[in-house]
PyMOL CGO cylinders between C-alpha atoms (Angstrom):
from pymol import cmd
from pymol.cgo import CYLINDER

trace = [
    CYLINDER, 0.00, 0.00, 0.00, 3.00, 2.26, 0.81, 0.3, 1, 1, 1, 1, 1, 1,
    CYLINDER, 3.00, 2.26, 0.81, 4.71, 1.81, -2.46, 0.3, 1, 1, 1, 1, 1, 1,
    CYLINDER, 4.71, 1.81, -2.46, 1.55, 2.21, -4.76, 0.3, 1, 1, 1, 1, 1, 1,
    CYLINDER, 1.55, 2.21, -4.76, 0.80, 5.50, -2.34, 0.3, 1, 1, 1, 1, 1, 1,
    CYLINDER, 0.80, 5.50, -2.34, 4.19, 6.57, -3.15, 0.3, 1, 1, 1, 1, 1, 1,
    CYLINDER, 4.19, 6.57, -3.15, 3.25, 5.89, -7.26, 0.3, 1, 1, 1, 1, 1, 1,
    CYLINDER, 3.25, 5.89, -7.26, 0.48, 7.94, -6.78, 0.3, 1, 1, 1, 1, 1, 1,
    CYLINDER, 0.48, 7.94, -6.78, 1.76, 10.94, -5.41, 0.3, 1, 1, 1, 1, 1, 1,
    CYLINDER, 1.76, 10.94, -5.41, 4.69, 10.97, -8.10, 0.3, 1, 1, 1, 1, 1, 1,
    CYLINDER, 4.69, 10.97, -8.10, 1.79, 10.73, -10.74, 0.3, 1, 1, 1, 1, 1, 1,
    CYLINDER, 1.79, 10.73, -10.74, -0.13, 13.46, -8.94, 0.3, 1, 1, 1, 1, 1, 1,
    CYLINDER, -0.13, 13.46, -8.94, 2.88, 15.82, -8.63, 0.3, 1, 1, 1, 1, 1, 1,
    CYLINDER, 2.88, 15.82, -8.63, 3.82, 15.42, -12.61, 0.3, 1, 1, 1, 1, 1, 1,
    CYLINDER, 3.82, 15.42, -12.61, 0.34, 16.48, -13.07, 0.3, 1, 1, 1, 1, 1, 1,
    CYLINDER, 0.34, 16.48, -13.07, 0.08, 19.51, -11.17, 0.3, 1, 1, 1, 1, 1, 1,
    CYLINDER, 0.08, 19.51, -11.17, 3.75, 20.38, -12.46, 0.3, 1, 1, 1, 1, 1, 1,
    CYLINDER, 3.75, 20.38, -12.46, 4.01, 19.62, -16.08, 0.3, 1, 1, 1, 1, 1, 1,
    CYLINDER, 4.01, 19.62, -16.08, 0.48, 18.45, -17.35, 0.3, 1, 1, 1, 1, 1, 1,
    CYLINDER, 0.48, 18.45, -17.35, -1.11, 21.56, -16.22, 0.3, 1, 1, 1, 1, 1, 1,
    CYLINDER, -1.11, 21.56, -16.22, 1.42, 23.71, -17.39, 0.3, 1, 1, 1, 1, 1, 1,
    CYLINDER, 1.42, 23.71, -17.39, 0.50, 22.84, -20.72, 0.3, 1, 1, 1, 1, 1, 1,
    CYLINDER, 0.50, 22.84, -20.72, -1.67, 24.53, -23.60, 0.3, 1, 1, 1, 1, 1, 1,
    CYLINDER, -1.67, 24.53, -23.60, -4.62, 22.04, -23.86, 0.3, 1, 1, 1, 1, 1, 1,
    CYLINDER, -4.62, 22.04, -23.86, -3.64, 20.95, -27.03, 0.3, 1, 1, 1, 1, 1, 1,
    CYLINDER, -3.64, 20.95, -27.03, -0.60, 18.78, -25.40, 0.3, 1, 1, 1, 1, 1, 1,
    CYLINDER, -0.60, 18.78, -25.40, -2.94, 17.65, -23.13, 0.3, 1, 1, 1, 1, 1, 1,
    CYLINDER, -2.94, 17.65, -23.13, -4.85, 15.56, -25.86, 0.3, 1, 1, 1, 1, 1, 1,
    CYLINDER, -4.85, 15.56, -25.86, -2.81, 12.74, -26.24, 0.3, 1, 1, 1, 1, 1, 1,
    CYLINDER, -2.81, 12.74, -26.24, -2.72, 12.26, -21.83, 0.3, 1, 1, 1, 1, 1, 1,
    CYLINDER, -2.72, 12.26, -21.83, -6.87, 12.65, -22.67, 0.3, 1, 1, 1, 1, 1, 1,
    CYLINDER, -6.87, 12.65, -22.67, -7.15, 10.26, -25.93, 0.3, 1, 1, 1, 1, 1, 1,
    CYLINDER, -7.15, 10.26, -25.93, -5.02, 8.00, -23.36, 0.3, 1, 1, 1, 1, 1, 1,
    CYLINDER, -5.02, 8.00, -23.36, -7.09, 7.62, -20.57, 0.3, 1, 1, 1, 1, 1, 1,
    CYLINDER, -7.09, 7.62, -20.57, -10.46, 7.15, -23.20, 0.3, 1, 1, 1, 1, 1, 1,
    CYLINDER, -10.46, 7.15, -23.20, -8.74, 4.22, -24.85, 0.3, 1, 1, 1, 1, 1, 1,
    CYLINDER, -8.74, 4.22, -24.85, -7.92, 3.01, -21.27, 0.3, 1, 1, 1, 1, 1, 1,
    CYLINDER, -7.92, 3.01, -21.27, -11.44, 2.96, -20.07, 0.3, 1, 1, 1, 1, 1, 1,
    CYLINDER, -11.44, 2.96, -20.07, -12.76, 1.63, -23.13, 0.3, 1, 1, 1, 1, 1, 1,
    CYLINDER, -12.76, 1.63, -23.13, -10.33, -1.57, -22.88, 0.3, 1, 1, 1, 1, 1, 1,
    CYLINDER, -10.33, -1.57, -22.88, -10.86, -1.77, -19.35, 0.3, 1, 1, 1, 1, 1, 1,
    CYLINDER, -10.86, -1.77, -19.35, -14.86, -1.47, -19.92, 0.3, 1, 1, 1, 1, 1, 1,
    CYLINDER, -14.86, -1.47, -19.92, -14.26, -4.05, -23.18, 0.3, 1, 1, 1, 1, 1, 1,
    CYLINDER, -14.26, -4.05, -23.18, -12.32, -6.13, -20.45, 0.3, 1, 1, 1, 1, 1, 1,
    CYLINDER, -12.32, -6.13, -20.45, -8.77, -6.46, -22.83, 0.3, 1, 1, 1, 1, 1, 1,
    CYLINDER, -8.77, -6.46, -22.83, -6.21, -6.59, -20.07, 0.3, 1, 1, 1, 1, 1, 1,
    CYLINDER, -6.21, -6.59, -20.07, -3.79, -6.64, -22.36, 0.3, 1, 1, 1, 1, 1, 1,
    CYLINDER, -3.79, -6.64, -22.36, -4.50, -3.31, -24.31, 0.3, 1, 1, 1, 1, 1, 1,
    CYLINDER, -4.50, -3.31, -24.31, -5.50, -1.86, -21.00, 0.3, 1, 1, 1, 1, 1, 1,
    CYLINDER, -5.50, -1.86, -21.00, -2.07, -2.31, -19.42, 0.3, 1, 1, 1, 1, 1, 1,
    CYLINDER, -2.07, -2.31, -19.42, -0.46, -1.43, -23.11, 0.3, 1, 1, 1, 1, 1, 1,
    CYLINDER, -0.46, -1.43, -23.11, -1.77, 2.14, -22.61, 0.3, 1, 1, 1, 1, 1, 1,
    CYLINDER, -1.77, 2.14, -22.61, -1.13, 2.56, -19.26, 0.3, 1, 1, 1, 1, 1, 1,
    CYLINDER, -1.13, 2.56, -19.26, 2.48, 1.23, -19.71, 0.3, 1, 1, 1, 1, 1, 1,
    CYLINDER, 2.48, 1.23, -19.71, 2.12, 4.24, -22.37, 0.3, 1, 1, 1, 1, 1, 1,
    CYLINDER, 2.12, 4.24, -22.37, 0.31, 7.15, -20.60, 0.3, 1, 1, 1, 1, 1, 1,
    CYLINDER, 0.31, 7.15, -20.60, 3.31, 6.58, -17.77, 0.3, 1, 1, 1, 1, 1, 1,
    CYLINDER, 3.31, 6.58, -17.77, 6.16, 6.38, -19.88, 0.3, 1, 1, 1, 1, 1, 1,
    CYLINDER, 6.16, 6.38, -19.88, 5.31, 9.04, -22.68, 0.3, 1, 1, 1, 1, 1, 1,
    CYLINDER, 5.31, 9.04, -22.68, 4.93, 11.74, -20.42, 0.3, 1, 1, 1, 1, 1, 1,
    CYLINDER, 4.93, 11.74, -20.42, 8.33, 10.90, -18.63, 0.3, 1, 1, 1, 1, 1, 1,
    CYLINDER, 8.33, 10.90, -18.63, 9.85, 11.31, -22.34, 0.3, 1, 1, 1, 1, 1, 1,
    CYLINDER, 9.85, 11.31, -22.34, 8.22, 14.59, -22.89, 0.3, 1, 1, 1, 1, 1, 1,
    CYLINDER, 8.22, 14.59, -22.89, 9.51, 15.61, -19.13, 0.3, 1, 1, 1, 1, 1, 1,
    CYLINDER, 9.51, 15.61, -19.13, 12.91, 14.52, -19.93, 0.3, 1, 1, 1, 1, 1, 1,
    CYLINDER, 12.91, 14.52, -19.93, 13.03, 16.25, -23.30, 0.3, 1, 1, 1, 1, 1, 1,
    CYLINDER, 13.03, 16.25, -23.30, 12.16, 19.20, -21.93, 0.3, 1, 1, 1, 1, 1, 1,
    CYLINDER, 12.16, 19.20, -21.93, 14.96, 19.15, -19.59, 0.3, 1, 1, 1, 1, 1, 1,
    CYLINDER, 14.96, 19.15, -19.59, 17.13, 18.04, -22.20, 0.3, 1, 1, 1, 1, 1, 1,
    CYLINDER, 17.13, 18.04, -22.20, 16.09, 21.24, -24.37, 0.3, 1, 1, 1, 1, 1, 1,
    CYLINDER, 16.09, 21.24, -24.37, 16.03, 23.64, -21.29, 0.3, 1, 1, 1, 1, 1, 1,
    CYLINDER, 16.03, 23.64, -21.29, 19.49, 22.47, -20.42, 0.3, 1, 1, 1, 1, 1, 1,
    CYLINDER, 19.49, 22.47, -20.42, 20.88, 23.37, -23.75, 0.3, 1, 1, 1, 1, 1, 1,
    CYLINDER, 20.88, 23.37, -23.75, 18.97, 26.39, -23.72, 0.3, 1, 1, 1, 1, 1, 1,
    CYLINDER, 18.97, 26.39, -23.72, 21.34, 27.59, -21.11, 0.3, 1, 1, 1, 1, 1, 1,
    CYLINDER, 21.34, 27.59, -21.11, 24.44, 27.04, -22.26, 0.3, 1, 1, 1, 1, 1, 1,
]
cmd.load_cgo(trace, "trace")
């Protein structure tokens, strides 16, 4: 219970932080994300469920890191 607690609040945080912080239009794909999710989820497809999760974790962690990457860079 700690650990998933401990997810949570890391997934919370990025939300506040970055998704918010974004024009709605780079918000869509995070949206189109969790539609697809409940769809599988309501279709029962465990497999395409936990495909888009694995996704609507990991492509926002790219998108973070990029835009470290680019704001690094920025201040050389």
């Amino acid at each position: 219970m700690a650990s998933f607690s401990a997810s949570l609040q890391i997934h919370i945080r990025r939300f506040k932080y970055v998704f918010l912080a974004q024009p709605v239009s780079a918000t869509s794909a995070s949206v189109e994300e969790h539609a697809r999710i409940i769809q599988a989820l309501e279709n029962k497809d465990r497999a395409l469920a936990s495909s888009v999760m694995k996704q609507n974790l990991i492509r926002p962690m790219k998108e973070l890191y990029a835009f470290i990457q680019n704001t690094k860079e920025g201040e050389m």
